[in-house]
C-alpha positions as CSV (number, residue, x, y, z in Angstrom):
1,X,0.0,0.0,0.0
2,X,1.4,3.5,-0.8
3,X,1.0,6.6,1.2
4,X,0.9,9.8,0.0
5,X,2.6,12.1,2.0
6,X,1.5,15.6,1.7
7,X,3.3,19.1,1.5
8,X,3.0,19.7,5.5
9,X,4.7,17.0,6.1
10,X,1.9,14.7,7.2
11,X,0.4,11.8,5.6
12,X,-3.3,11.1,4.2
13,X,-3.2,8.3,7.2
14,X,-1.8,10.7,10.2
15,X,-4.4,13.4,8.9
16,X,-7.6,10.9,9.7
17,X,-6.1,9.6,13.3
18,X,-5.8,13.5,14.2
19,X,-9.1,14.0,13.0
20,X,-10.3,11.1,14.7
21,X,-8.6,12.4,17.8
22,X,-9.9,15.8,17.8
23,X,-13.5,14.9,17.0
24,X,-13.4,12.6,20.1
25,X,-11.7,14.9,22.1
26,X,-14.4,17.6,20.5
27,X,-17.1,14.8,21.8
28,X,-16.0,14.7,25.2
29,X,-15.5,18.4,25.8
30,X,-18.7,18.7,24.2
31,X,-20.5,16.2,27.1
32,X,-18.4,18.0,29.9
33,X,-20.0,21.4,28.9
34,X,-23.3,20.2,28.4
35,X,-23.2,18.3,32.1
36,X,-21.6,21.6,33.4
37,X,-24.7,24.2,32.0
38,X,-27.2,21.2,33.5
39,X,-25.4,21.7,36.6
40,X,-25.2,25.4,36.5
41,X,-29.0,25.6,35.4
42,X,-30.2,23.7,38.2
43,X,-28.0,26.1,40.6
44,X,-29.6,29.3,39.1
45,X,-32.9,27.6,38.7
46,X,-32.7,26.2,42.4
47,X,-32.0,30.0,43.2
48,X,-34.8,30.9,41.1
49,X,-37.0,29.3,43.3
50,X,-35.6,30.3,46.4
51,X,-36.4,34.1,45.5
52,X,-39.7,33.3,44.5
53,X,-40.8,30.6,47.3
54,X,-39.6,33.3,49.6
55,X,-41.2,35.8,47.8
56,X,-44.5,34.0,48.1
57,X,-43.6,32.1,51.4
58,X,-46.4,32.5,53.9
59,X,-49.1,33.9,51.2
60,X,-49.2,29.5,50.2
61,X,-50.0,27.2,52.8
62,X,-48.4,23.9,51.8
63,X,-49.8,21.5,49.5
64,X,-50.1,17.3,50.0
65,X,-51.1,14.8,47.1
66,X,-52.2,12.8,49.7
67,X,-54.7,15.6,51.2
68,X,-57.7,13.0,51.6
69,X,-55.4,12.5,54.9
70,X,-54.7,15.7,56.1
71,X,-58.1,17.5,56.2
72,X,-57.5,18.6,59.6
73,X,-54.4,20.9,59.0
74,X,-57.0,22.9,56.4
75,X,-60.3,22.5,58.4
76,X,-61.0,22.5,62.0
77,X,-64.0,21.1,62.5
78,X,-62.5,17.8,61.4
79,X,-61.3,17.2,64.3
80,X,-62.8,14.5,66.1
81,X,-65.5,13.6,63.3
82,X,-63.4,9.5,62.6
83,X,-64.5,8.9,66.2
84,X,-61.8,7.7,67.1
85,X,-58.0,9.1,68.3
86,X,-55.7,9.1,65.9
87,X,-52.9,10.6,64.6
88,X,-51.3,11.3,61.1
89,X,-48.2,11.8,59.5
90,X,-47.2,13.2,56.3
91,X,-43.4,13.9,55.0
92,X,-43.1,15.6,51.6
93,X,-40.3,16.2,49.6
94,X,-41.3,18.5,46.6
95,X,-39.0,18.5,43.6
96,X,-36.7,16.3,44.3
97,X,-33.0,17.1,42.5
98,X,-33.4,21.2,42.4
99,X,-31.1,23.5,45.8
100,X,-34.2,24.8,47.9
101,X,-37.0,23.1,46.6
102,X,-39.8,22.9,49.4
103,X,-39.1,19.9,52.2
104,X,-42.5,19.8,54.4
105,X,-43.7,17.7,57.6
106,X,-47.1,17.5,59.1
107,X,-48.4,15.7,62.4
108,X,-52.2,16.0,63.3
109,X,-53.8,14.9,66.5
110,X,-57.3,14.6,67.2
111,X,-60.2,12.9,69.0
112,X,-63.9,13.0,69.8
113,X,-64.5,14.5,73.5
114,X,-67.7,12.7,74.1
115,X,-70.5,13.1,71.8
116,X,-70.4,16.4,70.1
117,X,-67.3,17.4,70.5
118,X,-63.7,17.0,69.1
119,X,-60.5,18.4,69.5
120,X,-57.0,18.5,67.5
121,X,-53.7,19.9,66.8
122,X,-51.5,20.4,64.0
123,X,-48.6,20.5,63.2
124,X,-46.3,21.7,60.2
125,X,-43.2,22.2,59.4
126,X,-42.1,23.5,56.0
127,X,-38.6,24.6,54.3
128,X,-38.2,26.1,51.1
129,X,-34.3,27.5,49.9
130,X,-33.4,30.0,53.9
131,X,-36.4,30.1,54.5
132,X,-38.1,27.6,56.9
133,X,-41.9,28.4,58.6
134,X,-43.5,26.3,61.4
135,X,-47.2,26.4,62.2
136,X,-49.3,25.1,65.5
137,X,-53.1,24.9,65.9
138,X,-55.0,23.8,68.3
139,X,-58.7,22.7,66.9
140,X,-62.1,22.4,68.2
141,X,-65.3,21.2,66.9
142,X,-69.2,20.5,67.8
143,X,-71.1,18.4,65.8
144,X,-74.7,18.2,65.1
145,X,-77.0,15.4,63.7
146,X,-78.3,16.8,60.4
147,X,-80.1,13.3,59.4
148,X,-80.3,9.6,59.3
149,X,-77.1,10.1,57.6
150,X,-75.2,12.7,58.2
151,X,-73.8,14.6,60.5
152,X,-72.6,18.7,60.4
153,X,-69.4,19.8,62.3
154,X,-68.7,23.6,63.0
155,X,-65.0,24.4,63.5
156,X,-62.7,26.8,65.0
157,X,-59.1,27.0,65.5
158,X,-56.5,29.4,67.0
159,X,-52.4,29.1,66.5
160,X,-49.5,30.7,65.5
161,X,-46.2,30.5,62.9
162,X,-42.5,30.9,63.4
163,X,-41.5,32.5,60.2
164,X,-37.4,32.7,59.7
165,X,-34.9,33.3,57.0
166,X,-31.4,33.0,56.8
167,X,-29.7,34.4,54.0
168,X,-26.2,32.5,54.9
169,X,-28.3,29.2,53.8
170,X,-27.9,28.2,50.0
171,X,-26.4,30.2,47.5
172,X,-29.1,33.4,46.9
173,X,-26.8,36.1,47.8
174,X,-27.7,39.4,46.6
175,X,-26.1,43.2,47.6
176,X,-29.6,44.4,47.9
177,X,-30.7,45.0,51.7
178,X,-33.6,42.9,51.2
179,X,-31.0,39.4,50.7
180,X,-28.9,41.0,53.5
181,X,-31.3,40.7,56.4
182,X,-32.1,37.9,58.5
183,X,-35.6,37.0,60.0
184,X,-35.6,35.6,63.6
185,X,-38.7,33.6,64.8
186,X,-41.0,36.2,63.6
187,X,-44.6,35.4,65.1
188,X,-48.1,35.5,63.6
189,X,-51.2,34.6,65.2
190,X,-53.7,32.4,63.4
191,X,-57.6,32.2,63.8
192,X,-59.4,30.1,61.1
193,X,-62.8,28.2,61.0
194,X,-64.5,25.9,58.6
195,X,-67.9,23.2,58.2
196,X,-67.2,19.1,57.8
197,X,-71.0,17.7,56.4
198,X,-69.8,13.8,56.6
199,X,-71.4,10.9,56.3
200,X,-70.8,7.1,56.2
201,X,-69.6,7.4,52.7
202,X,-69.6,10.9,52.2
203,X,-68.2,14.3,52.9
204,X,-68.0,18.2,52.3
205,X,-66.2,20.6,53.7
206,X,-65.1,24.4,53.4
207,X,-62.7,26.1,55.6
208,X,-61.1,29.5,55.6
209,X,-57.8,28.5,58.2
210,X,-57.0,31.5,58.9
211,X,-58.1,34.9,58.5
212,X,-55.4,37.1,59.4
213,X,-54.0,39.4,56.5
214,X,-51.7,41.9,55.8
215,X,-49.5,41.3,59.3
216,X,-46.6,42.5,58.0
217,X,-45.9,46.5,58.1
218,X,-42.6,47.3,57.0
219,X,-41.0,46.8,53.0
220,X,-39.1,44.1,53.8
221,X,-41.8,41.9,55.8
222,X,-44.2,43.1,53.0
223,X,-42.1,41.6,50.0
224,X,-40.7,38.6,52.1
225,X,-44.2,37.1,54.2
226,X,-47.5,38.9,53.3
227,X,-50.2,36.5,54.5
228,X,-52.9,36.1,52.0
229,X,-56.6,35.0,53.1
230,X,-57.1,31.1,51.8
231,X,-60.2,29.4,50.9
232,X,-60.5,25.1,50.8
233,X,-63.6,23.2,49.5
234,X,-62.9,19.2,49.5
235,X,-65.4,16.5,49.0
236,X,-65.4,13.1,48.5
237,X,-68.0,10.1,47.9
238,X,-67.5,5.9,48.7
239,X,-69.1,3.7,45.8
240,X,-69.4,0.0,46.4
241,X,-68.0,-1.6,42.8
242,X,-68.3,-5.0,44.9
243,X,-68.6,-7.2,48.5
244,X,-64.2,-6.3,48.3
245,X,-63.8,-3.3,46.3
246,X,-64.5,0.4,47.2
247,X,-63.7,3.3,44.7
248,X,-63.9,6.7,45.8
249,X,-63.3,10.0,43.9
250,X,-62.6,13.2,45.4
251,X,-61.5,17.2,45.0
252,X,-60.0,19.9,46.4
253,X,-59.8,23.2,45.6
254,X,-58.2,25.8,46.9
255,X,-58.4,29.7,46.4
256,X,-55.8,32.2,47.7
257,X,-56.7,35.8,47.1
258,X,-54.3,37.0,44.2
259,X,-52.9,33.3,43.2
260,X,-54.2,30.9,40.4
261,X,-56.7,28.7,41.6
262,X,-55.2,25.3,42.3
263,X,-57.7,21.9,41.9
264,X,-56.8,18.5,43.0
265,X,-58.7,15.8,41.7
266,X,-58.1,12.2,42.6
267,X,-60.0,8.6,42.2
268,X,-58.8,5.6,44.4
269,X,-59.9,2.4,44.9
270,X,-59.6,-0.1,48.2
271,X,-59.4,-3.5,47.7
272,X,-60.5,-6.3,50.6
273,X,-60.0,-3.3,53.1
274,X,-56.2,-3.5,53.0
275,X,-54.7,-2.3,49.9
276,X,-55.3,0.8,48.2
277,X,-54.1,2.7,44.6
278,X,-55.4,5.7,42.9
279,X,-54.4,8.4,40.4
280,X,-54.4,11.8,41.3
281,X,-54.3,15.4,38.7
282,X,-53.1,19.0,40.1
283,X,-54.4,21.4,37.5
284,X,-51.9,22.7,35.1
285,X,-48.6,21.0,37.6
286,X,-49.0,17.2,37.8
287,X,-50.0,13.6,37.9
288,X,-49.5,11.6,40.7
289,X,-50.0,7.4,42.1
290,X,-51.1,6.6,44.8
291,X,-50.7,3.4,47.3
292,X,-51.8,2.5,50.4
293,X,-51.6,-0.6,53.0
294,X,-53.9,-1.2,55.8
295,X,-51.0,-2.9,57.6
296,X,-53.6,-3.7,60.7
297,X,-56.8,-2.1,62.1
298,X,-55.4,1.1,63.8
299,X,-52.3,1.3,61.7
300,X,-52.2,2.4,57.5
301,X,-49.1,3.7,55.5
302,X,-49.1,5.5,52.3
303,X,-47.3,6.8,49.8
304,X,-47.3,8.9,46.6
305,X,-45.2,10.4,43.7
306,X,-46.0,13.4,41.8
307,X,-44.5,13.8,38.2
308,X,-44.6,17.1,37.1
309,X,-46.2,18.7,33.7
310,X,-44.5,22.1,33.7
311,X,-41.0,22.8,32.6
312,X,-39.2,21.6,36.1
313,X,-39.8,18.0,34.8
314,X,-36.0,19.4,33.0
315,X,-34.5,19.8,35.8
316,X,-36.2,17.6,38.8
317,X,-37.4,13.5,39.5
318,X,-40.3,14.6,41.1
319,X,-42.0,15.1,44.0
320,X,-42.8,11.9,46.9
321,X,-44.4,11.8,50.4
322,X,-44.8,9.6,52.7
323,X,-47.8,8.8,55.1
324,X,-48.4,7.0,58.0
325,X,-51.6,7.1,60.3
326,X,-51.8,5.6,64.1
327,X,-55.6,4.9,65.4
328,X,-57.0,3.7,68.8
329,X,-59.9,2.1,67.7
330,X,-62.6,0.1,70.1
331,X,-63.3,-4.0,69.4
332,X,-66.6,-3.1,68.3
333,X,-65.2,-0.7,65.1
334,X,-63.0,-3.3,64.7
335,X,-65.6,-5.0,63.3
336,X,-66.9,-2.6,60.5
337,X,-64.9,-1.8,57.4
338,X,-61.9,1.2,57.5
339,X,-63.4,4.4,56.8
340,X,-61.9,5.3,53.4
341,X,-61.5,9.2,54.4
């Protein structure tokens, strides 16, 4: 074979192995720059959402997929209305892959006090980028008998939140005097009400959980926590499909005064009283599955996984919680099927 050797001194067969060589080495710088603007784009976008979480923090309570088991933490008169004491446990972590993204826990607590009357607390704890925001309730309600059916709890409940930032957390530094100054256990009362109509299979419910607005007085409490009046309507209803399968669809909605309205729609199904699965749809933000084990009696575990329809689903895995829910319940509700709300 003869090779022709060219004027610069290199031949036809060096030429294509540099070639070769500098497209590869053109390929890997090309992967190393790509991976390095993902990683930069998450960092900005991650700051991105820190600004505007904190922005909006305290104007947006936080939000569960699995809301069918945290009514009391949205309306009061709840409390008490399973009839027996139990308590509830939700873990959320929103977003998972982007700096900052909203990490949220919720404990609830409540019982019937005799006949008519229950009482709660809740409890939540949520995080977003510096800025973290912890909220206590305590709940009462008094039920009356509306019909062979159904019964009508009033609500009322009365708390506060711990609201604090810390700039020196994450990566949202900014020369302006808003980024520049810390917020310290700030305190904000909470009064809020709502109705629970519920049945055997049934239930409605509006709530307003707190009516406080405006709390903050100064620029930078204005732009960083304004509260903003909420509004929740949920409802559910339980269809027998057989003797071993229950399906039940359900909604909530929730209004805050200046935001988007925000819908949750969901449909589950229990089989044999033990095992449950369901789809759920946030308007405009995401699907999500559901799952659920009645592991015994008093105890159930659940868990779900949002994936998200807007342009995060670049940049994040999606969002999971976890549930778990603890209940004291007598040997003669031992007897009748779990309630599936």
């Amino acid at each position: 074979m003869v090779v022709s050797e060219k004027p610069d001194g290199y031949t036809s067969t060096d030429k294509s192995f540099l070639m070769k060589k500098t497209n590869k080495t053109e390929n890997l710088l090309s992967k190393k720059l790509i991976k390095q603007m993902d990683i930069t784009i998450k960092k900005y976008l991650g700051i991105l959402i820190i600004l505007i979480s904190t922005s909006i923090c305290a104007q947006q309570d936080p939000q569960f997929t699995q809301y069918m088991y945290n009514t009391l933490s949205v309306n009061s008169a709840y409390a008490g209305s399973r009839g027996n004491f139990n308590v509830t446990g939700i873990h959320r972590s929103q977003w998972v892959g982007i700096d900052g993204a909203p990490r949220t826990q919720t404990l609830t607590i409540d019982s019937p006090v005799g006949k008519r009357v229950g009482l709660g607390l809740s409890v939540v704890n949520d995080q977003i980028g510096p800025a973290d925001e912890f909220y206590m309730d305590l709940n009462f309600s008094y039920t009356i008998q509306t019909s062979q059916t159904h019964k009508l709890s009033f609500g009322v409940k009365g708390g506060g939140r711990l609201f604090n930032i810390d700039w020196s957390r994450g990566q949202s530094q900014d020369p302006d005097v808003l980024f520049q100054q810390n917020i310290n256990n700030r305190f904000f009362p909470t009064v809020g009400a709502g109705l629970y109509l519920h049945g055997e299979k049934s239930y409605l419910g509006i709530s307003i959980p707190n009516f406080f607005t405006d709390q903050h007085h100064d620029d930078i409490q204005q732009s960083i926590a304004s509260e903003r009046l909420h509004f929740f309507l949920i409802g559910g209803l339980v269809f027998d499909v057989n003797t071993n399968t229950k399906f039940k669809p359900a909604f909530l909605l929730k209004h805050v005064v200046g935001a988007p309205l925000i819908v949750d729609l969901s449909a589950n199904f229990m089989f044999y009283d033990k095992f449950r699965l369901g789809v759920a749809y946030r308007w405009d933000d995401s699907f999500s599955g559901l799952a659920g084990f009645q592991i015994s009696p008093g105890l159930l575990i659940g868990y779900a996984y949002d994936y998200t329809t807007t342009e995060l689903q670049n940049f994040t895995t999606g969002s999971h919680e976890i549930m778990i829910r603890f209940e004291l319940i007598s040997a003669e509700k031992r007897l009748k099927s779990p309630r599936f709300f």
